[in-house]
C-alpha positions in Angstrom: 0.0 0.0 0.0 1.2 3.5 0.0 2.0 5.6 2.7 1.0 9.2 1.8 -0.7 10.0 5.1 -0.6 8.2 8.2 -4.0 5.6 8.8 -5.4 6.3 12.8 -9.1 6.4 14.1 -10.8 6.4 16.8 -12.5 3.7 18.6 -15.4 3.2 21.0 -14.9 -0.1 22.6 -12.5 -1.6 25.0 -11.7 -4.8 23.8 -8.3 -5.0 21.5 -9.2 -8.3 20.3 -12.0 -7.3 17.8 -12.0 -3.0 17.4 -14.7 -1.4 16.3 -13.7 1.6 14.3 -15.6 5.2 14.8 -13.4 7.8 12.4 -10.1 9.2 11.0 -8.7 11.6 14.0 -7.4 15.2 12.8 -4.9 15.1 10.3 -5.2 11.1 9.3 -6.9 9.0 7.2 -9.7 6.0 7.8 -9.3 2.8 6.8 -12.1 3.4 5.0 -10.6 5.7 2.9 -7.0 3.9 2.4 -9.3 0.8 1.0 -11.0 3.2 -1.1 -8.2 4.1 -2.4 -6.8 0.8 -3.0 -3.9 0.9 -0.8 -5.8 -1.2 1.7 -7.7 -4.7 1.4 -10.7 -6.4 3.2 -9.0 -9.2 4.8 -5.6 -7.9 4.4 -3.1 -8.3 7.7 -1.3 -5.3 8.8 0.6 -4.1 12.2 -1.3 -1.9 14.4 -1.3 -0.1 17.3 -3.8 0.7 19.6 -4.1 2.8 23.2 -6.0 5.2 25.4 -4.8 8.6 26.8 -4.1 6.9 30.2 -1.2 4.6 29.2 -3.0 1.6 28.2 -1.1 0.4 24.9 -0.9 -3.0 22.5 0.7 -3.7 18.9 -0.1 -6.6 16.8 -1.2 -8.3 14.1 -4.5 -7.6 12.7 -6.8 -8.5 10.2 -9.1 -6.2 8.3 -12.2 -7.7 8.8 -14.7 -4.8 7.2 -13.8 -1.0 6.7 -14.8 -0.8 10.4 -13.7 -3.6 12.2 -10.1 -5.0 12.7 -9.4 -8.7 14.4 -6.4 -9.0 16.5 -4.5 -12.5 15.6 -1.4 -11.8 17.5 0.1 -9.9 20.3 3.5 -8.4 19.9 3.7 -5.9 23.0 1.8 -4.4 25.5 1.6 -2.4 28.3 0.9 -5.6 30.4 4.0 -7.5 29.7 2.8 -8.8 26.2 -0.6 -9.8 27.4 -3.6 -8.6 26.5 -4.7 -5.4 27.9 -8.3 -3.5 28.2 -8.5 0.2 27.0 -10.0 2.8 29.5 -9.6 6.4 29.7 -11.6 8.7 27.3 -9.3 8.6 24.2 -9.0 5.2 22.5 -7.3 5.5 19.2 -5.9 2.7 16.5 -3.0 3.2 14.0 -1.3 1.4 11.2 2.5 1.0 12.2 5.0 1.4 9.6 7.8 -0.7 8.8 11.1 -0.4 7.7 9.9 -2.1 4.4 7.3 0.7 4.3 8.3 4.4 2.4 5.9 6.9 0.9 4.3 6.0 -2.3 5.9 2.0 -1.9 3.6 -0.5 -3.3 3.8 -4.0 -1.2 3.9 -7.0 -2.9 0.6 -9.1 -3.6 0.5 -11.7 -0.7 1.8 -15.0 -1.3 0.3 -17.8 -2.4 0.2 -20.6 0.3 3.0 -23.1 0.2 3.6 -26.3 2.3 7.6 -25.1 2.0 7.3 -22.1 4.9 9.2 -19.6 3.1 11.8 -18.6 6.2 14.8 -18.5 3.5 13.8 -14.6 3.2 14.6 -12.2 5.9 11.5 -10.4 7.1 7.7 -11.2 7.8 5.5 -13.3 4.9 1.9 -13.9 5.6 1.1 -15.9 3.1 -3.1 -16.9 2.0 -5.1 -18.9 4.5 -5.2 -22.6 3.7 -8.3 -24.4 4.7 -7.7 -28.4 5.1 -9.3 -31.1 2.6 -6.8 -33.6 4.0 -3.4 -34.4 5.9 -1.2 -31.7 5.1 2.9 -31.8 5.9 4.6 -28.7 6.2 8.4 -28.7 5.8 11.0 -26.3 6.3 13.4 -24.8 3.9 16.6 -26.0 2.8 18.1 -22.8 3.6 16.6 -20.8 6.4 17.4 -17.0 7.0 18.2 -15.8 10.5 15.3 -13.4 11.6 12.5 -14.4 8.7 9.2 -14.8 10.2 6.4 -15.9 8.4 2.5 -16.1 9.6 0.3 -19.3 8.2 -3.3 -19.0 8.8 -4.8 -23.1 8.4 -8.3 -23.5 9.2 -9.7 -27.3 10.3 -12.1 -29.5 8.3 -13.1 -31.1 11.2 -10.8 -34.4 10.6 -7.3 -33.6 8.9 -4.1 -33.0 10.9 -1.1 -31.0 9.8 2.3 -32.4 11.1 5.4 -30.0 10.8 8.8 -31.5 9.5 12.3 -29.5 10.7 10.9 -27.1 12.9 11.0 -27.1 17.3 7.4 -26.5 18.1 7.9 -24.2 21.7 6.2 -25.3 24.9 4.0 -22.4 25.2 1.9 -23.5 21.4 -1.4 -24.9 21.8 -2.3 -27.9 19.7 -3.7 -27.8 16.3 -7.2 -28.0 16.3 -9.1 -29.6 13.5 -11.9 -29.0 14.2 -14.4 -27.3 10.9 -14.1 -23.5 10.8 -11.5 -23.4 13.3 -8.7 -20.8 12.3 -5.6 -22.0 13.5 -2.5 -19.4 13.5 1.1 -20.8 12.6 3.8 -18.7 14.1 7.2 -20.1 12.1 10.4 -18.1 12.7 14.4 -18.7 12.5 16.2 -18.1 15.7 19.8 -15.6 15.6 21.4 -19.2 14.4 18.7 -19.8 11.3 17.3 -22.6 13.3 13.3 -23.0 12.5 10.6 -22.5 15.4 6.9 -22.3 15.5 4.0 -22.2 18.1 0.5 -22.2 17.1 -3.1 -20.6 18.6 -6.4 -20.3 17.5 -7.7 -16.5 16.6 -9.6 -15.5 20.1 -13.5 -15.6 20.2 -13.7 -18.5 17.1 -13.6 -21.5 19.7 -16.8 -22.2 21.3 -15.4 -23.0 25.2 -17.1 -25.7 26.2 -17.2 -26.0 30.5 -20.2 -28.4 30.5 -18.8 -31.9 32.2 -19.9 -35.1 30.6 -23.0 -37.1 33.5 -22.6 -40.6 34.0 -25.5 -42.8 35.2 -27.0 -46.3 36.0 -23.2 -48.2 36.5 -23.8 -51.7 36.4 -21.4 -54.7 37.0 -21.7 -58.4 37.4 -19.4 -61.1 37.4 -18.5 -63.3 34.6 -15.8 -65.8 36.2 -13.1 -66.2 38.3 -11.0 -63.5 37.3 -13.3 -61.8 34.9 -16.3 -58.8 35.0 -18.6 -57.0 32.7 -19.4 -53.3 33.5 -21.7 -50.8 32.2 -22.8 -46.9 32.0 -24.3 -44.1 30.5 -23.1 -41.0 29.5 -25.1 -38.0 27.9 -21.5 -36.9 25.8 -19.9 -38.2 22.6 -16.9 -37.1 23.0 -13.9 -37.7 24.9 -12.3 -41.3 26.7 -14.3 -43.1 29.3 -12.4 -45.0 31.8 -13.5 -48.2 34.2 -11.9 -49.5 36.7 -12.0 -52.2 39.4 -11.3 -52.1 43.2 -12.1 -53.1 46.7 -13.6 -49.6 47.3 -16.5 -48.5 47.6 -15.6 -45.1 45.6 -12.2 -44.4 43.9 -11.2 -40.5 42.5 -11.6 -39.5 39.1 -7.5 -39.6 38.8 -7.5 -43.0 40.3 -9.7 -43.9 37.4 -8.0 -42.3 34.6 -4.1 -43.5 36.0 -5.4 -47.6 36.7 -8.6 -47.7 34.6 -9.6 -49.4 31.1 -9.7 -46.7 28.2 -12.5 -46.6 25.5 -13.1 -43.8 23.3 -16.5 -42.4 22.9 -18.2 -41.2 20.0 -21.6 -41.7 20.5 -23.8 -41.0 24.1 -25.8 -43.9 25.8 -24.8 -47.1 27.4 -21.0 -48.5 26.9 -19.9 -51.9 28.2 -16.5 -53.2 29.9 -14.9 -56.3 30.0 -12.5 -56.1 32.8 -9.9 -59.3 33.2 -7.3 -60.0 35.8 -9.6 -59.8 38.8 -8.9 -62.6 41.6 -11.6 -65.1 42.2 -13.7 -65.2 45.6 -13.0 -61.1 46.4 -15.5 -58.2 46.0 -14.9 -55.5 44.0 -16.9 -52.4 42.8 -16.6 -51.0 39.0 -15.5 -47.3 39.2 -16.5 -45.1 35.6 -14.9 -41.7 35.0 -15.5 -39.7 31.3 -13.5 -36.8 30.6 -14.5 -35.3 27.6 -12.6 -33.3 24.8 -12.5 -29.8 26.8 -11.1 -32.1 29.6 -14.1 -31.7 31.5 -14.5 -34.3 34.4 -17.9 -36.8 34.8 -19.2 -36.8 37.9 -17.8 -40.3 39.5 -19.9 -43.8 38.8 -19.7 -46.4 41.5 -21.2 -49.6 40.8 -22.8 -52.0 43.4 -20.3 -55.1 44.8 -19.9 -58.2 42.9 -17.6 -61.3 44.0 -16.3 -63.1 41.5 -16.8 -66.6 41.1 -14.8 -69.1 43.2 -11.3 -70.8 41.2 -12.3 -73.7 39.0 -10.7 -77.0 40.6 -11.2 -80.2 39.9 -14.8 -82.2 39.9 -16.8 -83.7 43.0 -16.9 -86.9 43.8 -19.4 -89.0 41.9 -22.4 -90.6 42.9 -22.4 -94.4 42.1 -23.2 -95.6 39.2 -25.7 -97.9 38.2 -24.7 -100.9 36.0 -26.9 -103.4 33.9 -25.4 -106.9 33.0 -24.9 -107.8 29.1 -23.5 -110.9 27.3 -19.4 -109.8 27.8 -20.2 -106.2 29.1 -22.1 -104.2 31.2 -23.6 -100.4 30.8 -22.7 -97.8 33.1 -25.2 -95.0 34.0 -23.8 -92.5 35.6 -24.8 -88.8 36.8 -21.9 -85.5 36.2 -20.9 -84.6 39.4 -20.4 -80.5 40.4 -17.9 -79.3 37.7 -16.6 -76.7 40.4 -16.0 -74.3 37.5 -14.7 -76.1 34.4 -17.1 -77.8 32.5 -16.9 -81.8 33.0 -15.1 -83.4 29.8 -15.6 -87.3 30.2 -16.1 -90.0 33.3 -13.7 -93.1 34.3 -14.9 -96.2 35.2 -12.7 -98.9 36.9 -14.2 -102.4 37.1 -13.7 -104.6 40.3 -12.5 -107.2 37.7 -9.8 -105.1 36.6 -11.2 -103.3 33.4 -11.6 -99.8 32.8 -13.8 -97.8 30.1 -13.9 -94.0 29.5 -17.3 -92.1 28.4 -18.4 -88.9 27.6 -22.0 -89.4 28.1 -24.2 -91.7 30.3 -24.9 -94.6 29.4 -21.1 -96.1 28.5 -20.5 -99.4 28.2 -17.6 -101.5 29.0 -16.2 -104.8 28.0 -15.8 -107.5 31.1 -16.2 -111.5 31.2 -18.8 -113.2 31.7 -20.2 -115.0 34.8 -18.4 -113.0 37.3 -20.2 -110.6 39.8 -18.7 -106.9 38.7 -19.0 -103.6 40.6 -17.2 -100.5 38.8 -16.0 -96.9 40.7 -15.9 -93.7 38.7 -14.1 -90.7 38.4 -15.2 -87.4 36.0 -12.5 -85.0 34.6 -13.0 -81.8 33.9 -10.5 -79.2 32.2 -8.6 -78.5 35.6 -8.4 -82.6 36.3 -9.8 -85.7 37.5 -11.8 -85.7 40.9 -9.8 -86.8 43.5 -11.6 -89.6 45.1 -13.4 -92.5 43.2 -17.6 -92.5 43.5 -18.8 -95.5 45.6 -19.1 -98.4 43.9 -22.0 -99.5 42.0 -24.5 -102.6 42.4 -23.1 -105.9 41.5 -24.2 -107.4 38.5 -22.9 -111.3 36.9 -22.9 -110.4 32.8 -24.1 -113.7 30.8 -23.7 -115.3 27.5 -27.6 -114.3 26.0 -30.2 -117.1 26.3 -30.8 -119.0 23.3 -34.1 -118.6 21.4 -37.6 -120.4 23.0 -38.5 -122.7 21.1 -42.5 -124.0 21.6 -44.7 -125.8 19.4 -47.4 -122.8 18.0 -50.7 -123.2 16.6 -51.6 -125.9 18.1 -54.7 -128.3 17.7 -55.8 -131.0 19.7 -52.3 -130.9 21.8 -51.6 -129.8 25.2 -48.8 -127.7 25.9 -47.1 -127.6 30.0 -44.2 -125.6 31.3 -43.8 -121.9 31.4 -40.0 -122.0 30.5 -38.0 -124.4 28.4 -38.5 -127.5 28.0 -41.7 -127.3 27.2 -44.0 -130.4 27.4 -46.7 -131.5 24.6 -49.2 -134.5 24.7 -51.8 -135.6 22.1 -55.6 -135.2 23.1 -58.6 -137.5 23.8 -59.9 -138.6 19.7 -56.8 -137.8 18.8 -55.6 -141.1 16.4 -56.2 -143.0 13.5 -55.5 -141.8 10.2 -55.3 -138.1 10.5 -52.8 -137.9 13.3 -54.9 -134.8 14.4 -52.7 -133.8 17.3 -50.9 -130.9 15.5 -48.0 -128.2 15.9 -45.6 -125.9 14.3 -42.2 -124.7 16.4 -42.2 -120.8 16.3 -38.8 -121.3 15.0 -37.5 -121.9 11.9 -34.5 -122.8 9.8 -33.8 -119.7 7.1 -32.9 -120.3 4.0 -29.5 -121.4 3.2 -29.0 -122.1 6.6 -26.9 -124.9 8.6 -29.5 -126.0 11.9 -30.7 -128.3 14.3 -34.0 -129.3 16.3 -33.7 -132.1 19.6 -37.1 -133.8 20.8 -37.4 -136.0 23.3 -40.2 -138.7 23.3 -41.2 -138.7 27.0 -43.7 -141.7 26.9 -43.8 -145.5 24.6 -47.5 -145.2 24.7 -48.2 -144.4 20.8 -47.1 -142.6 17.8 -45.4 -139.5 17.2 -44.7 -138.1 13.5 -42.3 -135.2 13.2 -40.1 -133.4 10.9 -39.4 -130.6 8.0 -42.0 -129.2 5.7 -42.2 -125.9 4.1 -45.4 -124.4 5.6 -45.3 -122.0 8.1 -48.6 -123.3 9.7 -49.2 -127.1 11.2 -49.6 -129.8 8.4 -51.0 -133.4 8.5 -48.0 -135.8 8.2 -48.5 -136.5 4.9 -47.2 -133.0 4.3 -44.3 -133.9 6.0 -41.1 -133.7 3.5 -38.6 -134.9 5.9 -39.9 -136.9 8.8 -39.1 -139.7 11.1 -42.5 -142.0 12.5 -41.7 -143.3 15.9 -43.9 -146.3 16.7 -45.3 -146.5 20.2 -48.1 -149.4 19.9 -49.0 -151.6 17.4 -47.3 -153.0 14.1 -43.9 -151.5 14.3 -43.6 -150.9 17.7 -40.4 -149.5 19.0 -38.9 -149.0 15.6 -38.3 -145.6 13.5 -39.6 -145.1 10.0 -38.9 -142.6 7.0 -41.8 -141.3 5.7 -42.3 -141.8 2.4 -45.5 -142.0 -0.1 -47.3 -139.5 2.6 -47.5 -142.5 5.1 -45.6 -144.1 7.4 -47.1 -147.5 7.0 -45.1 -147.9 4.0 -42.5 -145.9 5.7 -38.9 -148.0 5.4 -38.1 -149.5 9.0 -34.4 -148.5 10.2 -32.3 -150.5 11.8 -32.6 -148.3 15.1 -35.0 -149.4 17.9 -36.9 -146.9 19.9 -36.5 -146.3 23.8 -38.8 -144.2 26.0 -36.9 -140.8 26.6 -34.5 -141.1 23.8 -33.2 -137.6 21.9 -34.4 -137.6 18.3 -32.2 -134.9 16.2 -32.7 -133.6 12.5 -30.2 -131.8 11.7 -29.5 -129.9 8.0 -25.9 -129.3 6.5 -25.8 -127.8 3.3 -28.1 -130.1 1.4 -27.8 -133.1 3.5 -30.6 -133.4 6.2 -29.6 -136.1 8.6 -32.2 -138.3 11.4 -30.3 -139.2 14.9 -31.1 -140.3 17.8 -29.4 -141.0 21.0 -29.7 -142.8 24.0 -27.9 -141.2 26.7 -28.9 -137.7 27.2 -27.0 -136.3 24.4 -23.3 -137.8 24.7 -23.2 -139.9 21.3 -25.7 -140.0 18.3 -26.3 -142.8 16.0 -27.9 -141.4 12.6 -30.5 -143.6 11.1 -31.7 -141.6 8.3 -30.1 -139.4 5.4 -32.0 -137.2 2.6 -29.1 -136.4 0.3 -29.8 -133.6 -2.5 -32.5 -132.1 0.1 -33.5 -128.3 0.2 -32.1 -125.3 1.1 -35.0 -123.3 1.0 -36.8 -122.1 4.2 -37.9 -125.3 6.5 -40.4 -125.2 9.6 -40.3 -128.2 12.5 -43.6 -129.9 12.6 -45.2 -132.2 14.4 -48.5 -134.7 14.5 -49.1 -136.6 18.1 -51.5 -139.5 18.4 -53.0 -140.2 21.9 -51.6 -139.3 25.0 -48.3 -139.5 23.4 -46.0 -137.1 25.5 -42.8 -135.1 23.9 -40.7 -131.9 25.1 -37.9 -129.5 22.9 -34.6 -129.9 24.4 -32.4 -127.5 21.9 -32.2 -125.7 18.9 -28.9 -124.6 17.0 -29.2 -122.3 14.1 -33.3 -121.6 14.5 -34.3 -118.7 14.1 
């Protein structure tokens, strides 16, 4: 601008951060009129000075706001030591300081563009534009720096971006840069007497809102989770700032307390935030202590939660109850109940046999593998993950494990016979008109021999009082004997008697007489083998056989045991091999 008159007006407040301006004193010029003039700009920085007529006095750097205000954005003397003073008296005036790089009728460069290089490699002051953030920005120093340059950045916050300096000593006294949106942010950079870069920054006075309202904390919660582990919660009515938790034995803990031990999490948003606090020691009470300071380091009021005790250690499981055990053929099953898992969850159960054998399960029943006909009683012990229980359950009931009973075998469907006996052997005996031709006295075993397969049947003719027909056929329901494929006729009265016949031409009178004789109580066998059906009998209980009939090329197919009685003719099933 040029100098051809001296700027100075009057003002009316008395405030030296923002100056209102009234008028052009005697002999002076406004600002008004410099900018009309175009020596002057709207937004233009420029050294002023302003003071009352009672000694009151302050130079800095200020920003032409309008043609009647100016905006202090830095202090470089006052009459209060360099702080900011407050006009009085009845004479307030404001004037434009020349420099030495001001003469008369000198035109100042345009301002400088902005530049993340600071440009402190030219002696003197460069206030370069205002940079408003739309990201990170880096600002680095020059590779040369000249002693005494100063130069005056103006960045203003988009509410997220930082700005990091590179190769300059920020001094104590600077406040942080605030990123805040709209935020002006004044960079101070200038080269000590060695040419060695410094900066400090503020924020232009009145622009930051000051916040003094502290963060309230409400309904604190905590309960137990474990041993050595709680959850905590609270409400805050903020969204800014850290929020800190902490556990202790008392009842109420200071907000530093809570802030130097505590657990840190960030808050963004207000309402209900959780904790999960660790490293707690089982079986002790503690109380969950919440602190929030927020962004203008304003303190919460102090949150104490009501006591929890945490859960005892986890140790090993209780003793069992006994078990109960069920005999098998070779084994027996366990059942078993899970003991108290005292903290760790049960994994499996060991059971030790008083015969010597053990067997591991996971669930109840489990079964184990011991011999057969000897008594058995089994102990137990669960594991769980922090061992196996200590002492063995009682033992069980006794149980004797068996090879399984073979099938029952009893005539079925029977007409005109008698059956006696509730368990094997099983007695049969003709009925009264039973006789003559049709051998009415009828049966079929509920058992039969499957197709394909090797088996055996053993009768035993109880009484030498009359006939008995018995043998294979291939219906499933009782047939007369002449439906009788592969039979044996044991004589008991009459023509024959005491002698054993094939049956053949669908009657045993022309049945071919075998060389065996017949004896009250003797076993009688038919027996298959592949296709070779075989008639036995034997004489003493069982211990040798003498075969007296053989059907050679015979069936495989499906075969049923029947039988015909005559009169009062007795017979009872002794055993059955391969019958199904």
């Amino acid at each position: 601008m040029n100098i051809a008159d001296s700027v100075q007006e009057t003002t009316s407040g008395t405030s030296t951060a923002t100056v209102t301006l009234v008028g052009a004193t005697v002999g002076n010029r406004s600002i008004a009129a410099a900018i009309a003039a175009g020596h002057l700009t709207v937004g233009q920085s420029t050294p002023c000075r302003v003071q009352d007529d009672i000694g009151n006095w302050l130079t800095g750097l200020f920003t032409i706001t309008s043609s009647t205000v100016l905006t202090r954005t830095a202090i470089g003397a006052s009459s209060a030591g360099g702080a900011d003073v407050t006009l009085a008296g009845t004479v307030r005036t404001v004037s434009l300081v020349p420099t030495a790089l001001w003469a008369d009728s000198l035109k100042l460069p345009a301002q400088p563009a902005f530049s993340s290089v600071i440009p402190l490699d030219a002696p003197g002051l460069s206030i370069p534009a205002a940079k408003t953030l739309t990201g990170a920005l880096t600002l680095t120093m020059p590779t040369t720096p000249a002693p005494g340059a100063q130069v005056y950045q103006r960045i203003i916050g988009d509410g997220t971006s930082t700005v990091t300096v590179v190769g300059a000593q920020k001094l104590n006294i600077s406040a942080d840069f605030d990123s805040r949106a709209g935020i002006e942010n004044q960079f101070q950079f200038f080269n000590d007497a060695s040419g060695n870069p410094k900066y400090c920054i503020s924020q232009v006075e009145g622009a930051i809102a000051v916040d003094n309202v502290a963060p309230v904390l409400s309904s604190p919660t905590a309960t137990q989770t474990g041993p050595n582990t709680a959850t905590g919660t609270v409400s805050t009515n903020e969204a800014n700032g850290t929020l800190y938790c902490m556990a202790s034995a008392n009842a109420t803990e200071t907000t530093a307390t809570i802030r130097a031990s505590g657990t840190a999490q960030t808050i963004t948003a207000t309402g209900t935030k959780t904790f999960s606090i660790t490293g707690l020691t089982a079986s002790t009470l503690y109380y969950l202590h919440f602190a929030h300071r927020d962004l203008s380091n304003n303190d919460s009021n102090v949150a104490n939660s009501t006591s929890i005790t945490t859960a005892a250690a986890a140790t090993v499981p209780s003793t069992m109850s006994s078990p109960v055990i069920t005999a098998g053929d070779g084994s027996i099953s366990i059942a078993w109940t899970a003991p108290a898992a005292n903290g760790s969850a049960i994994i499996d159960a060991t059971f030790t046999a008083s015969t010597g054998q053990t067997a591991t399960g996971t669930t109840s029943p489990t079964t184990m593998t011991v011999p057969n006909g000897t008594a058995v009683t089994v102990t137990g012990k669960a594991r769980n993950g922090m061992g196996t229980a200590t002492s063995a359950s009682p033992a069980s009931n006794s149980v004797t494990p068996a090879a399984a009973a073979a099938p029952v075998a009893r005539f079925a469907q029977l007409s005109n016979v008698t059956e006696s006996g509730t368990t094997p052997n099983f007695a049969y005996v003709g009925g009264a008109g039973a006789g003559g031709a049709s051998y009415d006295g009828k049966g079929v075993l509920n058992l039969s021999l499957a197709s394909g397969a090797d088996g055996e049947i053993v009768l035993r003719v109880s009484a030498k009082n009359n006939e008995v027909i018995w043998g294979l056929s291939t219906s499933t329901t009782p047939v007369a004997f002449s439906g009788v494929a592969y039979g044996i006729y044991v004589s008991g009265t009459g023509a024959g008697t005491g002698t054993y016949r094939q049956i053949t031409s669908g009657s045993p009178a022309n049945g071919t007489v075998t060389t065996a004789t017949f004896a009250t109580n003797d076993y009688q066998r038919i027996k298959r083998i592949g296709t070779t059906i075989t008639a036995s009998k034997s004489s003493d209980g069982g211990a040798t056989w003498t075969v007296y009939q053989t059907w050679t090329g015979a069936s495989t197919a499906a075969l049923y045991v029947n039988l015909n009685l005559n009169t009062a003719v007795a017979i009872d099933t002794i055993t059955t091999v391969g019958l199904a």
